[in-house]
C-alpha positions as CSV (number, residue, x, y, z in Angstrom):
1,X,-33.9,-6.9,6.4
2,X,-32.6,-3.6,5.3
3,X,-29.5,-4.3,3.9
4,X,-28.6,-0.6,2.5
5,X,-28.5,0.4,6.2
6,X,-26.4,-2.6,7.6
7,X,-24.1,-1.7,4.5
8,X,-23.7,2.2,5.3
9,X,-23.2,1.4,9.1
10,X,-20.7,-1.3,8.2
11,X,-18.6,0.8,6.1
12,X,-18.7,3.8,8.7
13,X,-17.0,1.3,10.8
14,X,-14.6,0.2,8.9
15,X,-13.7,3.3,8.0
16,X,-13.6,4.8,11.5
17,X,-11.8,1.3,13.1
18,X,-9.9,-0.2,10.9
19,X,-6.2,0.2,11.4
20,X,-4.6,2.1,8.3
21,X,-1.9,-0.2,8.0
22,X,-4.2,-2.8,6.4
23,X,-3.4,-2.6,3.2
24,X,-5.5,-5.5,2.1
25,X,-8.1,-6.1,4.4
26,X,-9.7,-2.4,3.9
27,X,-13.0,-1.0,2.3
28,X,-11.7,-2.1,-0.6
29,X,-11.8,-5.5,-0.3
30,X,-14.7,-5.5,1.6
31,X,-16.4,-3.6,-1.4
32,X,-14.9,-5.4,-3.8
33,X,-16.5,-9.0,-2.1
34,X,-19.9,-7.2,-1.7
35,X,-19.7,-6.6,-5.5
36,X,-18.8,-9.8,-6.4
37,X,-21.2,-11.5,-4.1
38,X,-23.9,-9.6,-5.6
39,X,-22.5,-10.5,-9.1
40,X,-22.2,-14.2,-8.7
41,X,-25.6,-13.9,-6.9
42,X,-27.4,-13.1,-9.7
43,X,-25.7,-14.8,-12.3
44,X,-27.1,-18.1,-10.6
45,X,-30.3,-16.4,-10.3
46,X,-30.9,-16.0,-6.6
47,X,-33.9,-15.1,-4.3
48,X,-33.8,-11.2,-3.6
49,X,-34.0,-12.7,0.1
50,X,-31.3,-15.1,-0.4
51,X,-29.1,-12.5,-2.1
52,X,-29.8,-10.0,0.6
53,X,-28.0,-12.6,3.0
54,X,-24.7,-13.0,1.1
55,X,-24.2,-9.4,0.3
56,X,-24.8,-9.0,3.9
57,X,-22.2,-11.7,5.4
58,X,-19.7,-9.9,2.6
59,X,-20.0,-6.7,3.9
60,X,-19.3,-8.2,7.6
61,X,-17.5,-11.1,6.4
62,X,-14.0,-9.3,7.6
63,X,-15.4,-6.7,10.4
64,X,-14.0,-8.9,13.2
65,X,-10.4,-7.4,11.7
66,X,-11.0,-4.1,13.9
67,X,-11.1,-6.6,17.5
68,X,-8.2,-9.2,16.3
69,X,-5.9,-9.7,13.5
70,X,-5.6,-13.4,13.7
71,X,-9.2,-15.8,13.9
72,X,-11.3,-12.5,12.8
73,X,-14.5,-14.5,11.6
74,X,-16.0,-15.2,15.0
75,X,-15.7,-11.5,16.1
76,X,-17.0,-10.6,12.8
77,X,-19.8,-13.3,13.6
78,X,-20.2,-12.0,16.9
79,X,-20.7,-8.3,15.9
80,X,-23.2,-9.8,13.3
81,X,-25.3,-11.2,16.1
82,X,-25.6,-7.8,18.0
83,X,-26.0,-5.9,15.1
84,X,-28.3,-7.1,12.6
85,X,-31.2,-7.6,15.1
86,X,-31.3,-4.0,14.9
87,X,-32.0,-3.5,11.3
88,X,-34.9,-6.4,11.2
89,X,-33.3,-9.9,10.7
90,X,-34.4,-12.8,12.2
91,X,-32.4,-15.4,14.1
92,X,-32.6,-17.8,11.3
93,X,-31.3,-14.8,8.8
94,X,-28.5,-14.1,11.1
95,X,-27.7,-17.8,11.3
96,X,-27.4,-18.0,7.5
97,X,-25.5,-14.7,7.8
98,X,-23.0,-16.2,10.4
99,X,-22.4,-19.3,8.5
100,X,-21.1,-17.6,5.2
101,X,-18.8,-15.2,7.3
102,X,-17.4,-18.7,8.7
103,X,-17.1,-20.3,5.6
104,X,-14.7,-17.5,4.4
105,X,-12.2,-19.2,7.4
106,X,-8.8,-20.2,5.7
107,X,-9.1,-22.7,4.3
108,X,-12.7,-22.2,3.0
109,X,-15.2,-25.1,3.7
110,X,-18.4,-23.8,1.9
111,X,-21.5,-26.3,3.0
112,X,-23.8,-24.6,1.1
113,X,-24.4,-22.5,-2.4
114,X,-24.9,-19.2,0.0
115,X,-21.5,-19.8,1.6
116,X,-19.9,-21.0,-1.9
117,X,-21.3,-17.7,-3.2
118,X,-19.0,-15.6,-0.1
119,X,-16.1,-18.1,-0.4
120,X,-15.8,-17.4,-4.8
121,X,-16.2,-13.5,-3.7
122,X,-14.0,-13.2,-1.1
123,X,-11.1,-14.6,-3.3
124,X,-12.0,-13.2,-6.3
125,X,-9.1,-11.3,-6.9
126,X,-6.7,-14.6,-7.5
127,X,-8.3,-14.3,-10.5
128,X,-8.0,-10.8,-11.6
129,X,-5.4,-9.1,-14.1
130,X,-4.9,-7.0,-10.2
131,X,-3.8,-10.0,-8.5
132,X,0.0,-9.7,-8.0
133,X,-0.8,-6.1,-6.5
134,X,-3.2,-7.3,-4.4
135,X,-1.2,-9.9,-3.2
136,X,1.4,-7.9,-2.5
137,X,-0.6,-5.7,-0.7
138,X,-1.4,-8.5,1.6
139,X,2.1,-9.5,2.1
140,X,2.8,-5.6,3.1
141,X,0.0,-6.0,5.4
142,X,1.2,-9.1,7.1
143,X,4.3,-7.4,7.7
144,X,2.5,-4.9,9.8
145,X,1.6,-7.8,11.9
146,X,5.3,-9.2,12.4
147,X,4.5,-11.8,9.9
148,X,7.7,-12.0,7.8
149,X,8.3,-14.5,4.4
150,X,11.4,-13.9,2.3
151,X,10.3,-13.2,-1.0
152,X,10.8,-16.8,-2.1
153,X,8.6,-18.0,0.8
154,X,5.8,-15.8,0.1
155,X,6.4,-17.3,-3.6
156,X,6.2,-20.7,-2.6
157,X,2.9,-19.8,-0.2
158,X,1.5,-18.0,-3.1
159,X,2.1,-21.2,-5.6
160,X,0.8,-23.6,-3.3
161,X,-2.6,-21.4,-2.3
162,X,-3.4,-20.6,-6.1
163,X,-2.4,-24.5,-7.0
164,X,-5.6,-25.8,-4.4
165,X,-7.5,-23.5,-4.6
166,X,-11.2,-24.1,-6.7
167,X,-13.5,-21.7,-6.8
168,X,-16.9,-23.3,-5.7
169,X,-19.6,-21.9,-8.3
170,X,-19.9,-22.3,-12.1
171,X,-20.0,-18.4,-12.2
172,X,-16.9,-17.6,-10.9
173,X,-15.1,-20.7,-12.5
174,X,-16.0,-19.5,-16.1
175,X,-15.2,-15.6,-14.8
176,X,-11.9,-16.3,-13.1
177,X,-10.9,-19.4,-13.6
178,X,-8.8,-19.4,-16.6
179,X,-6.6,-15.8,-15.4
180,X,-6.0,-18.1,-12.1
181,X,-4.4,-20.5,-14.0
182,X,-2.3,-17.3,-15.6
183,X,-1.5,-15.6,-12.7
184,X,0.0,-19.1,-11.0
185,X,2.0,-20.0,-14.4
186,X,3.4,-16.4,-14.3
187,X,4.5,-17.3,-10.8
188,X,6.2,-20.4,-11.7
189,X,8.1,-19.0,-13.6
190,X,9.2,-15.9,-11.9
């Protein structure tokens, strides 16, 4: 596996593919979920191997975005299955791979710790001091897609999302769990 490489080709892609208008699902996020994946990974104290595999479905995890806005994760998937041969991972490591980028499907079903591990990083941001600019940087995005809420729907779809949502791992419970629980009370009351 050489996971430096898949990460620099990755990015170049994104970078040259990605429509501009995404305002949410950028580098940035895609960076930010690579981070995160390799934080939570070692706070539970994976395998290098192991860790190699999340940080590489989180770099991928939202690639399918440059073929189609809505139902990404299988193009993402499917670019993971032509590409990673290429830079030395087996059919079992791409399998793993492929399962974490699917797991990231709204709304997440994590099986396993890998794919919990993806899921807590991909999210991360509901619990961040940044998450009402992120969000809204989402909403602006969905606009660019003809996907219009009223303010008060968007809201009400932001209450409900932060309300069932759980993050999967101990890690990112104790880390952003408690400024969740903020972040929807300051919504409630908005």
């Amino acid at each position: 596996m050489d996971l430096p490489s898949v990460v620099a080709y990755v990015l170049k892609m994104l970078n040259d593919q990605l429509p501009k208008q995404y305002l949410y699902h950028n580098i940035t996020h895609t960076l930010n979920v690579h981070d995160m994946t390799m934080f939570y990974s070692n706070e539970i104290h994976l395998s290098q191997s192991d860790s190699d595999l999340v940080c590489t479905a989180a770099i991928l995890h939202d690639v399918g975005y440059i073929i189609q806005y809505i139902d990404n994760e299988p193009h993402a998937v499917a670019i993971a299955n032509k590409l990673l041969p290429d830079f030395g991972y087996s059919s079992n490591q791409i399998e793993i791979v492929a399962g974490c980028i699917m797991a990231t499907c709204l709304p997440q079903k994590a099986m396993n710790e890998l794919q919990m591990i993806v899921c807590d990083a991909d999210l991360d941001y509901l619990g961040r001091d940044d998450y009402f600019e992120i969000a809204d940087n989402l909403r602006n995005e969905w606009l660019t897609q003809g996907i219009a809420l009223s303010v008060a729907d968007w809201q009400e779809m932001q209450i409900n999302f932060l309300t069932h949502h759980t993050y999967y791992t101990e890690a990112a419970q104790k880390l952003r769990g408690e400024k969740k629980i903020q972040n929807l009370n300051k919504l409630l009351i908005q």
